[in-house]
N, CA, C and O atoms as a GROMACS GRO file, in nm:
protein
  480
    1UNK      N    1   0.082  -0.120   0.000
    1UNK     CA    2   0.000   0.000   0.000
    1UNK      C    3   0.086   0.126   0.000
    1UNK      O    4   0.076   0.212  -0.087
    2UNK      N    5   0.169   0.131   0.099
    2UNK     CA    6   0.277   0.247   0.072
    2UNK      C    7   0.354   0.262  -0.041
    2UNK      O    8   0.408   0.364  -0.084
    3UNK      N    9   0.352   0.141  -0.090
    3UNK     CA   10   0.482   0.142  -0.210
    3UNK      C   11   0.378   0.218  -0.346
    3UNK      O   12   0.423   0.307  -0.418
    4UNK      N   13   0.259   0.170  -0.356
    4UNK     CA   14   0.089   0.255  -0.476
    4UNK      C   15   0.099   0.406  -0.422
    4UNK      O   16   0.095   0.501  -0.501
    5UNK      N   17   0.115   0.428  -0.254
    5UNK     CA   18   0.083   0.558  -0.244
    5UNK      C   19   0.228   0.639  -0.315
    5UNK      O   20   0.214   0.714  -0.412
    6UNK      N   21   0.341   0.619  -0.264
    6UNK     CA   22   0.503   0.662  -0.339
    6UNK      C   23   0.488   0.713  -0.489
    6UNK      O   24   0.507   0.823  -0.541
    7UNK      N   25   0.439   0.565  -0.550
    7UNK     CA   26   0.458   0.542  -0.645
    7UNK      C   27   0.306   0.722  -0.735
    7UNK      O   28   0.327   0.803  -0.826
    8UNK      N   29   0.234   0.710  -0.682
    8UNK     CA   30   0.099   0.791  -0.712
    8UNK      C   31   0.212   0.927  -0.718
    8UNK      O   32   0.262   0.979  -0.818
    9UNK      N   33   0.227   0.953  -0.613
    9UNK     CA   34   0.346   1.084  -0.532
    9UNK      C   35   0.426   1.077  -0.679
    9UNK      O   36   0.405   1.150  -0.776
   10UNK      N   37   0.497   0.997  -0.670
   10UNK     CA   38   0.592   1.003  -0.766
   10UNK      C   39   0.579   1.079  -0.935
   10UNK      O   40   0.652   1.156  -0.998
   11UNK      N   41   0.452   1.015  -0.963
   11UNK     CA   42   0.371   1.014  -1.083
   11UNK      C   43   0.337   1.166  -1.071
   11UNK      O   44   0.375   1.234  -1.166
   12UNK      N   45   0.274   1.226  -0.975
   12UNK     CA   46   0.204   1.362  -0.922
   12UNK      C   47   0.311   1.468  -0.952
   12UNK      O   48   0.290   1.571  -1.017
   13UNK      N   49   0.458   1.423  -0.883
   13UNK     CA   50   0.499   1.528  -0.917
   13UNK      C   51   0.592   1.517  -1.072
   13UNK      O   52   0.554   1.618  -1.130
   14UNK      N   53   0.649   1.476  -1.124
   14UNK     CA   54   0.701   1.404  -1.219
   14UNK      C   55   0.621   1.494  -1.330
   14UNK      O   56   0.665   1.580  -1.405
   15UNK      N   57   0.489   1.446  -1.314
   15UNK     CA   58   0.391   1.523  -1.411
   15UNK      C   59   0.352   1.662  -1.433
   15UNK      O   60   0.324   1.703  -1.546
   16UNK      N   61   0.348   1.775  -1.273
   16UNK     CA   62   0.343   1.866  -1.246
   16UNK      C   63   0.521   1.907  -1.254
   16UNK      O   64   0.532   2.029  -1.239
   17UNK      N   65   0.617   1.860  -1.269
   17UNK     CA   66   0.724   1.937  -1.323
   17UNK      C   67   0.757   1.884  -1.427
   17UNK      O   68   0.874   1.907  -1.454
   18UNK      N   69   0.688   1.801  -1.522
   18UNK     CA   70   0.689   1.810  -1.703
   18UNK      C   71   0.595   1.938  -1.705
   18UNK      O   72   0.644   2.029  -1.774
   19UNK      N   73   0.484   1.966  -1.653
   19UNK     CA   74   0.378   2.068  -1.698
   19UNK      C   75   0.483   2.221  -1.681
   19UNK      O   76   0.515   2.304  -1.766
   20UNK      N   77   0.518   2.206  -1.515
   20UNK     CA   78   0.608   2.394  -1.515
   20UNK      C   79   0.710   2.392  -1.645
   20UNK      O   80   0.720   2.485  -1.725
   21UNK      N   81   0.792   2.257  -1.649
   21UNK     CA   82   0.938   2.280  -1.732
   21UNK      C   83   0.846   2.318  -1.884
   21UNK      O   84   0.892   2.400  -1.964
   22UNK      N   85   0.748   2.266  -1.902
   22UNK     CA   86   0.654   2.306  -2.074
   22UNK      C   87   0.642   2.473  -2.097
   22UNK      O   88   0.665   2.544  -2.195
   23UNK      N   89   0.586   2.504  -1.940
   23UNK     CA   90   0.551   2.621  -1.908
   23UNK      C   91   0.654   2.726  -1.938
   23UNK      O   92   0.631   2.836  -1.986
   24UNK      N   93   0.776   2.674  -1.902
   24UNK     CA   94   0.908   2.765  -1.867
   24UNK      C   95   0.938   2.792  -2.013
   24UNK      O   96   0.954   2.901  -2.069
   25UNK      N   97   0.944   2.672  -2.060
   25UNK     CA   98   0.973   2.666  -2.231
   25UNK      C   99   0.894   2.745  -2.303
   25UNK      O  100   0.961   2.838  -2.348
   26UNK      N  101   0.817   2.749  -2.325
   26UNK     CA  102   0.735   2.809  -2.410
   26UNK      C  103   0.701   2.955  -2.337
   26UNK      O  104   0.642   3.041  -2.402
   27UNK      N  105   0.730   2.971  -2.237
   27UNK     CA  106   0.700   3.167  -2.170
   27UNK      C  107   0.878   3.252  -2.250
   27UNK      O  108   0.998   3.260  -2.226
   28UNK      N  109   0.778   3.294  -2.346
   28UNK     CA  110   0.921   3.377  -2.362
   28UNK      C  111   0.971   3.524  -2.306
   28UNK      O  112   1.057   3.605  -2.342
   29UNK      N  113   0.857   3.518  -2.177
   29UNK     CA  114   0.928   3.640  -2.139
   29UNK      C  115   1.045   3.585  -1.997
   29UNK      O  116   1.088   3.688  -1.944
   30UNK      N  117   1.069   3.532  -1.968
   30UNK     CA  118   1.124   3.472  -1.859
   30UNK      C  119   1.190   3.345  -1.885
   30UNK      O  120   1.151   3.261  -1.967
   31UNK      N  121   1.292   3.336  -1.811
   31UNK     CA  122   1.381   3.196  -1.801
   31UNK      C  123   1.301   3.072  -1.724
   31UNK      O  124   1.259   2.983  -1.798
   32UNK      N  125   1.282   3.063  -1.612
   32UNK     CA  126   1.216   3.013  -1.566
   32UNK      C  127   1.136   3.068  -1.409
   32UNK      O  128   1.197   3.145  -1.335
   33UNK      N  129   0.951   3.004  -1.363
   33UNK     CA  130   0.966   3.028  -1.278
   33UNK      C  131   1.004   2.980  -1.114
   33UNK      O  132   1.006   2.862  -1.080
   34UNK      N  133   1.026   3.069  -1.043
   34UNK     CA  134   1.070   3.010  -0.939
   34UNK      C  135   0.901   2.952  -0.856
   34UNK      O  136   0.784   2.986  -0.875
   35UNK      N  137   0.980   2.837  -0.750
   35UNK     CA  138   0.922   2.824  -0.675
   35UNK      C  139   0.762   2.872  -0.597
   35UNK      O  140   0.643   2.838  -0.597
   36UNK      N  141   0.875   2.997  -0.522
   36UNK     CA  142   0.792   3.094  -0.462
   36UNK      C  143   0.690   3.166  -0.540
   36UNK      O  144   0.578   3.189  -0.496
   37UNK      N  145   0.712   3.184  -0.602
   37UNK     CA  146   0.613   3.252  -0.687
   37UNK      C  147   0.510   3.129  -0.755
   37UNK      O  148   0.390   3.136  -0.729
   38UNK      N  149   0.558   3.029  -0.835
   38UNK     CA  150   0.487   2.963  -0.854
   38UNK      C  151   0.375   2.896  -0.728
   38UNK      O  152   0.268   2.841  -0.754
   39UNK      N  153   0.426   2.916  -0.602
   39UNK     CA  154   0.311   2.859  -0.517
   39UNK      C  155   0.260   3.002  -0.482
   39UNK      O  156   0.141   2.995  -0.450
   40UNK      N  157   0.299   3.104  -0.478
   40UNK     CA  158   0.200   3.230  -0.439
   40UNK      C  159   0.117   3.264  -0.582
   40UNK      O  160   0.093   3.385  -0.590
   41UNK      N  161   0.073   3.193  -0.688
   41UNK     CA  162   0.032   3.190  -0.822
   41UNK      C  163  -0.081   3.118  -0.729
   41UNK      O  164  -0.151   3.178  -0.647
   42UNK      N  165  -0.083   2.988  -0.756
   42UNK     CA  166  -0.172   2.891  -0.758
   42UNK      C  167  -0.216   2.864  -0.627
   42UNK      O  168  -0.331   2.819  -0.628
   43UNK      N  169  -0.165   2.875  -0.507
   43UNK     CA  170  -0.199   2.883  -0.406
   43UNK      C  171  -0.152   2.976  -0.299
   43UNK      O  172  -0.045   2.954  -0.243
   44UNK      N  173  -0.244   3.104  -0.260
   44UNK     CA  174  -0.173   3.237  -0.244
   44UNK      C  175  -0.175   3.188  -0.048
   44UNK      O  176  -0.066   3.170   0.007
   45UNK      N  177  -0.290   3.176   0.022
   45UNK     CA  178  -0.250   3.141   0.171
   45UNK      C  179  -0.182   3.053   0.190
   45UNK      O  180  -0.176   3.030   0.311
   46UNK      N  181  -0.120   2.984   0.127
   46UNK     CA  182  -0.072   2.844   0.169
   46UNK      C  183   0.056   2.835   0.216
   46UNK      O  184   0.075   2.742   0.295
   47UNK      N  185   0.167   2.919   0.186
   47UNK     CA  186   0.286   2.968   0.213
   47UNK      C  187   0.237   3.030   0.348
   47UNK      O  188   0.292   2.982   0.447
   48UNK      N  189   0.136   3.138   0.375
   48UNK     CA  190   0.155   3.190   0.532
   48UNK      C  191   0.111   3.068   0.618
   48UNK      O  192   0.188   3.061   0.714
   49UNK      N  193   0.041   2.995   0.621
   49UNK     CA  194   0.016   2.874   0.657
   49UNK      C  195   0.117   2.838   0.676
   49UNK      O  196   0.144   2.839   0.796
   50UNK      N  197   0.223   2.790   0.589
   50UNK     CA  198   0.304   2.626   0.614
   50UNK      C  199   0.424   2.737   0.696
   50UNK      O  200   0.507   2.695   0.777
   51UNK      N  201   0.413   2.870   0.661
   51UNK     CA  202   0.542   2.899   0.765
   51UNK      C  203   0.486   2.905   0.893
   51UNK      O  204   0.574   2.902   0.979
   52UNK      N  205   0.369   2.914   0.941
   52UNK     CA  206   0.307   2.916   1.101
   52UNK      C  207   0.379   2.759   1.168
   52UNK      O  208   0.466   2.737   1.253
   53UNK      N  209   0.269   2.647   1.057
   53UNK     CA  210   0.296   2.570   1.109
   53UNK      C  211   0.423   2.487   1.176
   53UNK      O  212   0.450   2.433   1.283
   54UNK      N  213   0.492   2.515   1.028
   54UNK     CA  214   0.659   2.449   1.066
   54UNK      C  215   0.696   2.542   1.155
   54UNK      O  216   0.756   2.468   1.234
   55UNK      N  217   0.709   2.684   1.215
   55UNK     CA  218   0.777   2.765   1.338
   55UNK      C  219   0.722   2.711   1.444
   55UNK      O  220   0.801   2.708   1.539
   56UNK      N  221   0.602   2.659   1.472
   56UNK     CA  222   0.501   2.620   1.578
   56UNK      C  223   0.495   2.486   1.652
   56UNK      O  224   0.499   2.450   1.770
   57UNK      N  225   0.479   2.409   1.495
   57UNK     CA  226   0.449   2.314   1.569
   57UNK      C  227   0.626   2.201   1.498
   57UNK      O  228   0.675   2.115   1.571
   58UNK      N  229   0.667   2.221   1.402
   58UNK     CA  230   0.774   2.149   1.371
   58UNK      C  231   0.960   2.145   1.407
   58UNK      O  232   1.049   2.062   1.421
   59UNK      N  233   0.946   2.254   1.408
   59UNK     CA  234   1.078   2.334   1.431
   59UNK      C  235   1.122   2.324   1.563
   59UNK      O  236   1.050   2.379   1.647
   60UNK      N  237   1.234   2.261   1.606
   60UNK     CA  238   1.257   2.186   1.773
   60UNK      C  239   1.315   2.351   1.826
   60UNK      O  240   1.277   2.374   1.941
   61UNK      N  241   1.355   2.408   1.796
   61UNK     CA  242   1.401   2.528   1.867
   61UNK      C  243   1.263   2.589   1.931
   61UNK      O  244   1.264   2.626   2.048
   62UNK      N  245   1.156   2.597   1.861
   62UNK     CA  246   1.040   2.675   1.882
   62UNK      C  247   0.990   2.553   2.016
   62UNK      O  248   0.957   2.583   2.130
   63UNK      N  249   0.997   2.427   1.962
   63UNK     CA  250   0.869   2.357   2.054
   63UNK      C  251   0.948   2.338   2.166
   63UNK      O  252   0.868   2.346   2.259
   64UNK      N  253   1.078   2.314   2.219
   64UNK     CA  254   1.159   2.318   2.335
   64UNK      C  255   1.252   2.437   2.363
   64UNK      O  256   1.351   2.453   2.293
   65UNK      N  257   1.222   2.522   2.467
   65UNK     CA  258   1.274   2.625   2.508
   65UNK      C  259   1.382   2.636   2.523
   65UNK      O  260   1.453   2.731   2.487
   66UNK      N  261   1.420   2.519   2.590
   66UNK     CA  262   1.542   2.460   2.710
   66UNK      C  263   1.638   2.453   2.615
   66UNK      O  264   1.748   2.464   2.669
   67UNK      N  265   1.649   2.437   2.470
   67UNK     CA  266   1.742   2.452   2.347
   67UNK      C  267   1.827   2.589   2.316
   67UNK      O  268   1.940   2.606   2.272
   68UNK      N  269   1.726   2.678   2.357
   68UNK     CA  270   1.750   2.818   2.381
   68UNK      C  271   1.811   2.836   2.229
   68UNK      O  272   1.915   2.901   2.234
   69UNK      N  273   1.780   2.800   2.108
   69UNK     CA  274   1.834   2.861   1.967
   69UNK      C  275   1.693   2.941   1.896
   69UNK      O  276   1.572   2.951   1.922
   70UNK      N  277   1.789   2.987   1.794
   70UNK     CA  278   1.613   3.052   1.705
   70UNK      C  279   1.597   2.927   1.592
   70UNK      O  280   1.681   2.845   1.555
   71UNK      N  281   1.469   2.943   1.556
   71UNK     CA  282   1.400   2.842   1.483
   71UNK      C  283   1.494   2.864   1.338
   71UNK      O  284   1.541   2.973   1.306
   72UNK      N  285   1.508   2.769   1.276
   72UNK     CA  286   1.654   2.748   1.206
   72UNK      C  287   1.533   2.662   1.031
   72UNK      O  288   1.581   2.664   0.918
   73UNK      N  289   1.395   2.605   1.058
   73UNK     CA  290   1.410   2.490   0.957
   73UNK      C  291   1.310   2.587   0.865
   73UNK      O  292   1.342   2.576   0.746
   74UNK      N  293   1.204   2.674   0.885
   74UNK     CA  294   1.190   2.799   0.748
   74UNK      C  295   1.269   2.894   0.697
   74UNK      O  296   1.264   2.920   0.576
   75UNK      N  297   1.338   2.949   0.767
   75UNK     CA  298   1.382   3.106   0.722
   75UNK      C  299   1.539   3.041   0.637
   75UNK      O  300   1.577   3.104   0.538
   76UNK      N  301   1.610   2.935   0.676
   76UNK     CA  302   1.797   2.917   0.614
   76UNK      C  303   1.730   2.817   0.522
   76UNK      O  304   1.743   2.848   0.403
   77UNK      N  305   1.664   2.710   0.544
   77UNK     CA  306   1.620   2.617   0.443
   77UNK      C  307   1.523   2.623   0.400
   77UNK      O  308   1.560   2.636   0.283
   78UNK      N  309   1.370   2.624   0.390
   78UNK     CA  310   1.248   2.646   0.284
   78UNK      C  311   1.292   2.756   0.241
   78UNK      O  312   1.325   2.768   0.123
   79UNK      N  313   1.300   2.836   0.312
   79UNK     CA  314   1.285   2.989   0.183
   79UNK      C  315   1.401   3.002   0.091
   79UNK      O  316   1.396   3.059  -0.018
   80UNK      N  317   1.520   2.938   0.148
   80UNK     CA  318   1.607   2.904   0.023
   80UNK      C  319   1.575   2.821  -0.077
   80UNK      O  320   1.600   2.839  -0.196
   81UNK      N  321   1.495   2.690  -0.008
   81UNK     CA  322   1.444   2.610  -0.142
   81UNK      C  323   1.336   2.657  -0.254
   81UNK      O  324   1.319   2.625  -0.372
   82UNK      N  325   1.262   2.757  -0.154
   82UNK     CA  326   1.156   2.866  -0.281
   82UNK      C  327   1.191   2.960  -0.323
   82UNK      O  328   1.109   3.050  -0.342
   83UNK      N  329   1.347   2.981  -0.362
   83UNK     CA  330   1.389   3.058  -0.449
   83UNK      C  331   1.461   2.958  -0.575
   83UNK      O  332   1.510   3.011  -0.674
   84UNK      N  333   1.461   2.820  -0.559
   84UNK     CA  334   1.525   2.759  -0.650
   84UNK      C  335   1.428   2.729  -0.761
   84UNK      O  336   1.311   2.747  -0.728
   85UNK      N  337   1.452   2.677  -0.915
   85UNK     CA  338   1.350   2.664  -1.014
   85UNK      C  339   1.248   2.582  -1.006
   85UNK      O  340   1.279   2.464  -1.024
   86UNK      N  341   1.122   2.607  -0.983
   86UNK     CA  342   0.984   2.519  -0.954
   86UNK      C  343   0.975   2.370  -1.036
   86UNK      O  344   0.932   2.272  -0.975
   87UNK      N  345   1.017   2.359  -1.169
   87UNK     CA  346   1.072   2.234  -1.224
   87UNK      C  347   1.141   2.176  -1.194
   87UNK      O  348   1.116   2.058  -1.219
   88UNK      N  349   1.278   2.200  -1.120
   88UNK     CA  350   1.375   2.147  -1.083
   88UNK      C  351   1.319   2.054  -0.980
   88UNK      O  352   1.338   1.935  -0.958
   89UNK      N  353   1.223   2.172  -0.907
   89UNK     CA  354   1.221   2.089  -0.767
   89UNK      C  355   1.096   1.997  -0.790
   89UNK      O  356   1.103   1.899  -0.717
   90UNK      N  357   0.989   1.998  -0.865
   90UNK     CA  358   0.906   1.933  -0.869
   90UNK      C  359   0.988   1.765  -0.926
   90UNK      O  360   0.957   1.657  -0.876
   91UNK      N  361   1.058   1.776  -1.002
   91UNK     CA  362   1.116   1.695  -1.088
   91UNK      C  363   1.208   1.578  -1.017
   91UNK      O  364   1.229   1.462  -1.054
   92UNK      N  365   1.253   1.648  -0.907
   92UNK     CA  366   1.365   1.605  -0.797
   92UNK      C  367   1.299   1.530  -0.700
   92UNK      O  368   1.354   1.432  -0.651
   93UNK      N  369   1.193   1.562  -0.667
   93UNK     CA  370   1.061   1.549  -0.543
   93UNK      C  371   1.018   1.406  -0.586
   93UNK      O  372   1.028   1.310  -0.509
   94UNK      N  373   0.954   1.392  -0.759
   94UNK     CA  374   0.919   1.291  -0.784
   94UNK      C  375   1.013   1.205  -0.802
   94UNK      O  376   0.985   1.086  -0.795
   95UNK      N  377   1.147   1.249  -0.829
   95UNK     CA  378   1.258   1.114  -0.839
   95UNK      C  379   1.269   1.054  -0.711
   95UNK      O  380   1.271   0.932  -0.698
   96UNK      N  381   1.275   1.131  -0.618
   96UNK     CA  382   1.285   1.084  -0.480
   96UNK      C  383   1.199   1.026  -0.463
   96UNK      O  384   1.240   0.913  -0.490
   97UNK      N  385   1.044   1.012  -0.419
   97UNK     CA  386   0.963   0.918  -0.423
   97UNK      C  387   0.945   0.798  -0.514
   97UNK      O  388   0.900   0.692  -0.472
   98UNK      N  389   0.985   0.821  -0.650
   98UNK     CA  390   1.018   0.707  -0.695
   98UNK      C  391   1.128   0.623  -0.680
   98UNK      O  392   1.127   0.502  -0.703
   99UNK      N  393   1.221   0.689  -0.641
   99UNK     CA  394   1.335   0.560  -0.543
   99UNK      C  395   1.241   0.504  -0.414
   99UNK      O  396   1.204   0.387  -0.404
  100UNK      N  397   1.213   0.601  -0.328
  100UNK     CA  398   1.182   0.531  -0.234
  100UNK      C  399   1.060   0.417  -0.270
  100UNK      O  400   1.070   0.311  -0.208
  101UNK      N  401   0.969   0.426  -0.346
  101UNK     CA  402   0.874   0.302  -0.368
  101UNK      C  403   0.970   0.179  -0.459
  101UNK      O  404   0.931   0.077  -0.516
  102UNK      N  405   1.073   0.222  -0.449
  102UNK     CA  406   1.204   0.126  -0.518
  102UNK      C  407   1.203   0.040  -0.431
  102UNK      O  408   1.171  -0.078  -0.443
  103UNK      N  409   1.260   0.128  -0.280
  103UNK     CA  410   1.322   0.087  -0.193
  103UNK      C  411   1.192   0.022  -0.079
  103UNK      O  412   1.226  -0.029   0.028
  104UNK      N  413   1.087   0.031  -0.108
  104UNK     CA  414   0.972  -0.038  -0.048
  104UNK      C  415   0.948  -0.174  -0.088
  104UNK      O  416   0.910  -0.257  -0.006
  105UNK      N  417   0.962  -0.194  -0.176
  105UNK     CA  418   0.955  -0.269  -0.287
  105UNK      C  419   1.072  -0.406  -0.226
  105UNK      O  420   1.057  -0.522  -0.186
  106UNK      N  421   1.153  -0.339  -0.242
  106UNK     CA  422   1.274  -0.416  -0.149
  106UNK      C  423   1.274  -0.492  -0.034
  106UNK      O  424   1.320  -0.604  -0.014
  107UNK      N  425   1.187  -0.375   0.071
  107UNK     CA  426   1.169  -0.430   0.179
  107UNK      C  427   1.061  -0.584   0.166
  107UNK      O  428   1.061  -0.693   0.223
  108UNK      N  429   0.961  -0.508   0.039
  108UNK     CA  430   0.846  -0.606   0.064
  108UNK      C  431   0.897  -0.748   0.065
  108UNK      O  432   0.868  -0.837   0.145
  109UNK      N  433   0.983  -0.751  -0.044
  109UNK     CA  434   1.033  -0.875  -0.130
  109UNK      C  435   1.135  -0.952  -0.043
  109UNK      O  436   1.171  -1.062  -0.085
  110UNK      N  437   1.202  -0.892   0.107
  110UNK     CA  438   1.235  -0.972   0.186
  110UNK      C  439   1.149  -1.020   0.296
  110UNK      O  440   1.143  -1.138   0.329
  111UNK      N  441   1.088  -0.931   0.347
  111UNK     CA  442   0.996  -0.998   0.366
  111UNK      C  443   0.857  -1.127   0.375
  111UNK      O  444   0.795  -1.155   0.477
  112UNK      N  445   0.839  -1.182   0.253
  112UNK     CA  446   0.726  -1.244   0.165
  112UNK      C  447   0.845  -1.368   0.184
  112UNK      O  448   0.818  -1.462   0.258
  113UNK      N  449   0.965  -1.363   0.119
  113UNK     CA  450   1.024  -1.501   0.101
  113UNK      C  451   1.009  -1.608   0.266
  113UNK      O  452   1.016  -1.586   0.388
  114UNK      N  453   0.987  -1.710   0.186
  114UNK     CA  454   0.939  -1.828   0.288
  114UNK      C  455   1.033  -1.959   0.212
  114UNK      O  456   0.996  -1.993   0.099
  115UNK      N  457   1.118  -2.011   0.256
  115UNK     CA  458   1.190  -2.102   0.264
  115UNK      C  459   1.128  -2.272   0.305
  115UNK      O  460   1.087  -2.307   0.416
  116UNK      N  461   1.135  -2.346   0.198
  116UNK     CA  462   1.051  -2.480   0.252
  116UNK      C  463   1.166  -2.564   0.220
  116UNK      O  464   1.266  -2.533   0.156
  117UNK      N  465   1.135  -2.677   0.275
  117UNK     CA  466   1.270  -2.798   0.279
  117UNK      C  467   1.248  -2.855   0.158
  117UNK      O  468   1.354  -2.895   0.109
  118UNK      N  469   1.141  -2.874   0.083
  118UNK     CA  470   1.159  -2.954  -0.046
  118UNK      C  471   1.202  -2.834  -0.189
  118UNK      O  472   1.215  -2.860  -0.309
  119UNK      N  473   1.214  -2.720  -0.126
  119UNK     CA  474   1.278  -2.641  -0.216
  119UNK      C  475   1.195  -2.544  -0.320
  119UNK      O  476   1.238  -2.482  -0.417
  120UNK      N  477   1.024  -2.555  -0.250
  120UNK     CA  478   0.909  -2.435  -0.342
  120UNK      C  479   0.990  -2.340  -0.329
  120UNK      O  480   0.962  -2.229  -0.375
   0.00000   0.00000   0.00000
């Protein structure tokens, strides 16, 4: 079941960064677009959202005091990754999920083997 859901993921994005990289190609006023912009396009609250959540509830500096650092996992890493090219990353996203339903796949297949004395 995990390895159909990966594999779906995989397909999802794979497809949505053939669609931006088409996009990029054929816009001749621009090289390509980024990220950030491409999600403040198509989905404009969703960025103030996911930065609440990850400062709040994800980010170990924020949820344990006793760490005493500043929250480190939106502001040095996402917002650097939503300045990189929206194809790139869509494209990268789905390779990665398609290894990992690789690597599910793997697991399954040791799993399942069953060893009998007459040699099935």
């Amino acid at each position: 079941m995990m390895r159909l859901i990966l594999r779906l993921l995989a397909v999802a994005f794979l497809l949505l960064g053939g669609w931006v990289m088409f996009g990029d190609i054929t816009n001749d006023d621009s090289a390509s677009i980024i990220l950030g912009e491409y999600m403040r396009e198509n989905a404009p609250s969703f960025l103030l959202q996911a930065e609440v959540v990850v400062d709040r509830y994800i980010d170990p500096c924020s949820l344990i005091i006793a760490l005493g650092c500043s929250p480190f996992i939106w502001h040095p890493v996402i917002s650097s990754l939503l300045q990189w090219p929206a194809a790139i990353v869509f494209l990268v996203m789905g390779g990665a999920f398609l290894l990992l339903s690789r690597l599910f796949r793997s697991f399954q297949g040791r799993r399942k083997r069953s060893y009998h004395r007459d040699g099935r």
